[in-house]
N, C-alpha and C positions, 0 to 999 in steps of 0.2 A: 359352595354354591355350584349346584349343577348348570353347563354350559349346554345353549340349546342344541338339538340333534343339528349334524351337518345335512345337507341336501348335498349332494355328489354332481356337480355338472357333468351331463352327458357328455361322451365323448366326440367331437365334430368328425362327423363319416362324409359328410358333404358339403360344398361352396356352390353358392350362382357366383358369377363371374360377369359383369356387365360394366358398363360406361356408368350406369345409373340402374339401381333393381328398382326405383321407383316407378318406373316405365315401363316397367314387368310386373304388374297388380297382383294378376292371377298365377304369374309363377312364384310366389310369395305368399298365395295362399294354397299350390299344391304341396310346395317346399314342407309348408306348417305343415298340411295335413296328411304328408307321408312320413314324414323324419317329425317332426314333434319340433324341439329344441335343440336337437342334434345338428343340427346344418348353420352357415355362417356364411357372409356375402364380402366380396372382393373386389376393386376394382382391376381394370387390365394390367398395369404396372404393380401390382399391389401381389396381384398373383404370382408372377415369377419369382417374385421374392419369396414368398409364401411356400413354396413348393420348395425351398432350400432347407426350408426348417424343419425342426424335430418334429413339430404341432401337426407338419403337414402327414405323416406317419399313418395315423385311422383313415384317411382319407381314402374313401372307394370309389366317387364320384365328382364330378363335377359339372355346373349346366353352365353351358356358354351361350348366354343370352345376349344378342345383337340386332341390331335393325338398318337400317337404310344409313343411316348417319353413320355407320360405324366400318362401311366398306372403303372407306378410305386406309383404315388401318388393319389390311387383309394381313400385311404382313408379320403383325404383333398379334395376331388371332392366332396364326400358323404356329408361331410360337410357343403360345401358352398351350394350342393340342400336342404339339409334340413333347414340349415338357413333361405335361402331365401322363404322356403315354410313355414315356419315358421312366416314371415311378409306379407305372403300374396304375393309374389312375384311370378310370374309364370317362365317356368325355360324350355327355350329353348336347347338340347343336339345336338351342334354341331359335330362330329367327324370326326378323316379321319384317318384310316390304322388301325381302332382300333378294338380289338377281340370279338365275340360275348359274353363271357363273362364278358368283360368288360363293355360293351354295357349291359349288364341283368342287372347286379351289381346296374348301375347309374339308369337305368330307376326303379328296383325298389326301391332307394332310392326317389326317387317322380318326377323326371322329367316329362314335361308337352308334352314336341312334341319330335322327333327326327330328323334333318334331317342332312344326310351324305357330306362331304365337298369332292369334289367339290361342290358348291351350284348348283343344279338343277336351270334351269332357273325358276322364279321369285318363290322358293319353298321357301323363305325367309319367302316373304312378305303374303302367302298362310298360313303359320305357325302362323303369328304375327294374321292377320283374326280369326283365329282359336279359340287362347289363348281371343279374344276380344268379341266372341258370350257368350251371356249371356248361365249359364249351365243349362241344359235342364229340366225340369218341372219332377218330375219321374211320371211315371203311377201310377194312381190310385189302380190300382190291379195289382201290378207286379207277373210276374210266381213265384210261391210261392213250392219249393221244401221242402216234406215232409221229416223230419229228420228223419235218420233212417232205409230207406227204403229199402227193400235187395231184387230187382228186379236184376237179372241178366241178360240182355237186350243182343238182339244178334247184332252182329257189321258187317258190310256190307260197305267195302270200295270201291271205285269207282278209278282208276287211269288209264289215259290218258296217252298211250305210246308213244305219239307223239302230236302235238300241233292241236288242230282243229279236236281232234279224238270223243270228246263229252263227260269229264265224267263228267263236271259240268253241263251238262243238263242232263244227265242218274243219278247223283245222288241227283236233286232236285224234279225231277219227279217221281224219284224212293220212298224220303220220301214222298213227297203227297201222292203218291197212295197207300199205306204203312199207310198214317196216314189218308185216307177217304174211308178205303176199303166197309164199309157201314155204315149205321147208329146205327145198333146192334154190331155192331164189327170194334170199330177204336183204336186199336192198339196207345199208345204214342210212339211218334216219335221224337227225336232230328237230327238235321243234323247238323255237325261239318266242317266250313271248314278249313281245314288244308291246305291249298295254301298261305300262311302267304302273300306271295308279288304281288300274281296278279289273288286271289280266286276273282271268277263271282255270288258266291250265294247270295249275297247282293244285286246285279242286277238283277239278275234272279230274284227277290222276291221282288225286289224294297223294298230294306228293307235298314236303313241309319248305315253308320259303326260307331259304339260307341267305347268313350273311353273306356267305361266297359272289353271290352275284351282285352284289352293291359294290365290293369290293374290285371285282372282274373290268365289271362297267365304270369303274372309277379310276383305272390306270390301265385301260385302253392303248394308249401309246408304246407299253413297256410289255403288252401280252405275251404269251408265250401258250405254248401249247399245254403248260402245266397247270396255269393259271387258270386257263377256259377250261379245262377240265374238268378243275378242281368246282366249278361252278355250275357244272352239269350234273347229273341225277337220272338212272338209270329206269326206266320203270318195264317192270318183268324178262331185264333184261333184251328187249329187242331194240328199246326206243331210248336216247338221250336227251334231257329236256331242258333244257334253259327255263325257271321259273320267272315270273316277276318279281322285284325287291322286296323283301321281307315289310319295308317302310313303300309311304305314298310320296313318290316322290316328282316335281315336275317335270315335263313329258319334254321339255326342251333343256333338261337339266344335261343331255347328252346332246352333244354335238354329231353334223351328218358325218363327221369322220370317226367318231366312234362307232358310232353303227356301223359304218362300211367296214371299219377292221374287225365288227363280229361278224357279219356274214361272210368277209372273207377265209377267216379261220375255221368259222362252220364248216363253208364251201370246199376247202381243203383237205377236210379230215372224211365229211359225208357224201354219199351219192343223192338224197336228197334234203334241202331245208326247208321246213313247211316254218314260215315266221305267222303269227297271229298279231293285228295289227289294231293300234285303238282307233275307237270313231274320228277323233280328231285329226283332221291335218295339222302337221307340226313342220320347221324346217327342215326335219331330214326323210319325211316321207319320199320327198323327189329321190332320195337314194335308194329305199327301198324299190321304189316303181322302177327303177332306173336298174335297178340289178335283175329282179324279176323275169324269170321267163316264163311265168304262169301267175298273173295276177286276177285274182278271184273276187270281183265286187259283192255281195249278198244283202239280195233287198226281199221285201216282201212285196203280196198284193194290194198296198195301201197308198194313200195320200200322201205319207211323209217319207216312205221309199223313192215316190215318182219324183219325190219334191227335193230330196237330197241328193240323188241321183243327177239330177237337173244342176243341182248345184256343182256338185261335182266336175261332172263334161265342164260347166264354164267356165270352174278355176283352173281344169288342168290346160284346156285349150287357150285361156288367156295366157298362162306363162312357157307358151308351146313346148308343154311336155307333151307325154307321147299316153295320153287317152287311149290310143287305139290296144293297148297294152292289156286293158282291163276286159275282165268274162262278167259276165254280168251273169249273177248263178241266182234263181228266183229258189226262197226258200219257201215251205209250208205251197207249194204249188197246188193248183188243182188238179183234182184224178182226170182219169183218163176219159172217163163217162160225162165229166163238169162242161157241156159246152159253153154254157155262159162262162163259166169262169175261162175257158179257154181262151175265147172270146174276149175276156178284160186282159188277159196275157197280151195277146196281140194288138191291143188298142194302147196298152201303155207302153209296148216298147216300140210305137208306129210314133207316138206322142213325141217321145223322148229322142228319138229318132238313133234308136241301140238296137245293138243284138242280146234280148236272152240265150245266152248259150246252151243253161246247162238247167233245167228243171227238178230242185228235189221237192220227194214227197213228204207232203207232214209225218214223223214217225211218232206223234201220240204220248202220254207220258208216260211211255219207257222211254223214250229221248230224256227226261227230268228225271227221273228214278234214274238212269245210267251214269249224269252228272253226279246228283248228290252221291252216288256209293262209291265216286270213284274211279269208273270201269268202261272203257271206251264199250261201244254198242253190239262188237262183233262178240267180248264177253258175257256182256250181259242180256243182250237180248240178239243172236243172230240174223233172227230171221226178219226182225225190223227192216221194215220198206226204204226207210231211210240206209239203214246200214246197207243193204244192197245195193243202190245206187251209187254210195260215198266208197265201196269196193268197184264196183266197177269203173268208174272215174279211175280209183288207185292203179288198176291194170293198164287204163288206155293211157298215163302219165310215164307207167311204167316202161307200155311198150314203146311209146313217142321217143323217151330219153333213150332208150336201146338203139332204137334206129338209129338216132341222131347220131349216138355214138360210132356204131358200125361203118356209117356214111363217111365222116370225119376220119 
């Protein structure tokens, strides 16, 4: 009597790890529909055990799914990442409702990806991808920060008062021009972006988002000039650039004293820091404005520039910071010939009771064709109205900090 065929159970490549996966629906239906039958669920005490065993051996992953309720036992989460990075295990952080502290805590315990519950559609299986690319080759000659160095670099931040107003193209173009003023005189240049969830300078530079930077911004405390290094990215060689995090991650997930220790380490290695800044105010804007010797507001000619704007002056003057700090730079300006529109220039900053400082001209879609290829404006289109403008600024910055310097 023939005995029926065996079925072979798959071998378990991955666990969730949770208080309850029933409270995780939808990560129970990516789990199915990326691994099959292959994967297996844990609870928190269950896992460290787990990871001792033979069984744990296939194991390439793991999701650590938590919620609100579970931040009381930060310290057995910490745990189980270090465990499992400890066997080579890579270490997915699922959350939901959970505070950006708690969120810092876990990812600098070693966590590998993060993504937020509800699951984003197929942000699962995008995560799993991620954890499976072999890891990257380093450069040959990575940026190599001199230890030590007491450059005190001026800081020039760029922020967008409203959405589509330009400061992520003003402050990538701004560091180009800034860091190719000629070839007897090119000024080091870092550009920082701080749009943690939906910064464009990594695209505007066609440049790829590394984990380096998640990692950098995650042990702040312990930096070194190796670390920030390692998480800067060179493009054509004149410019150093701090990308945003490879993940979206919340914008208060760093604290004002993180931020302060990367501008400071910027500030020390570079002569200038051009930072790009997201629309939102967050707790540690006041330290950017606060370090800032060149803060660049950018609005346009509309209703919701005048209206954010507005907003603006009242929150920084109700918490007596220093408003007077900020340029109000009008983007897509009217020509020279516009006298109405001249005209509406001076009516809205008579309104708002501001100075326009600094007038650009609309550069047309070679300003869009320059983003999407990559290639700041002075590459790919020189002669753009805007690119001239955004060079001449770089000169009168340039010469400003000279002075400054000389006088001192």
């Amino acid at each position: 009597m023939s005995g029926m065929p065996q079925t072979e159970t798959p071998a378990i490549v991955a666990c969730t790890i949770s208080r309850d996966v029933q409270n995780f629906d939808l990560l129970i239906e990516d789990m199915e529909t990326a691994l099959g039958e292959a994967w297996g669920d844990l609870g928190f005490t269950e896992a460290l055990a787990f990871f001792a065993q033979a069984e744990a051996e296939p194991l390439q992953f793991v999701a650590l799914a938590i919620d609100s309720a579970d931040e009381g036992d930060l310290p057995l989460m910490g745990e189980i990442i270090t465990q499992a990075k400890a066997r080579g295990i890579k270490v997915i952080l699922i959350a939901e409702d959970v505070t950006p502290a708690a969120l810092h805590t876990l990812l600098r315990q070693g966590a590998d990806e993060f993504v937020p519950y509800p699951l984003p559609e197929q942000e699962l299986q995008a995560a799993i991808e991620r954890l499976q690319e072999p890891e990257p080759v380093a450069a040959a000659n990575p940026h190599q920060l001199q230890t030590g160095n007491q450059r005190e670099g001026a800081v020039v931040v760029c922020h967008g008062l409203a959405g589509g107003s330009g400061s992520t193209t003003m402050a990538v173009n701004l560091a180009w021009e800034l860091a190719a003023l000629s070839e007897q005189e090119e000024p080091s240049v870092c550009l920082l972006d701080f749009d943690l969830q939906s910064g464009s300078v990594s695209t505007y530079l066609d440049l790829p988002r590394r984990e380096a930077v998640m990692e950098m911004l995650s042990e702040t405390e312990s930096m070194d000039e190796e670390l920030f290094g390692q998480a800067l990215q060179p493009f054509q060689e004149k410019l150093q650039v701090l990308t945003a995090p490879s993940e979206m991650v919340p914008l208060d997930l760093l604290s004002p004293d993180d931020i302060a220790r990367v501008i400071e380490m910027a500030r020390s290695h570079f002569d200038f820091v051009v930072i790009d800044m997201p629309h939102t105010l967050v707790q540690w804007s006041e330290t950017v404005l606060s370090t800032a010797h060149v803060y660049f507001a950018l609005i346009e000619l509309d209703m919701r520039s005048a209206q954010n704007a507005l907003r603006m002056k009242r929150a920084l003057q109700s918490e007596d910071l220093p408003f007077e700090k900020l340029r109000f730079a009008l983007n897509r300006a009217p020509k020279f010939t516009d006298l109405t529109g001249k005209s509406r220039v001076k009516r809205m900053a008579e309104s708002l009771s501001i100075s326009i400082d600094l007038q650009l001209p609309d550069g047309g879609k070679q300003v869009l064709q320059s983003c999407d290829h990559g290639l700041p404006l002075a590459v790919s289109a020189a002669k753009n109205p805007l690119r001239k403008e955004i060079a001449k600024l770089a000169a009168s910055l340039h010469e400003l900090g000279r002075s400054e310097a000389e006088a001192a």
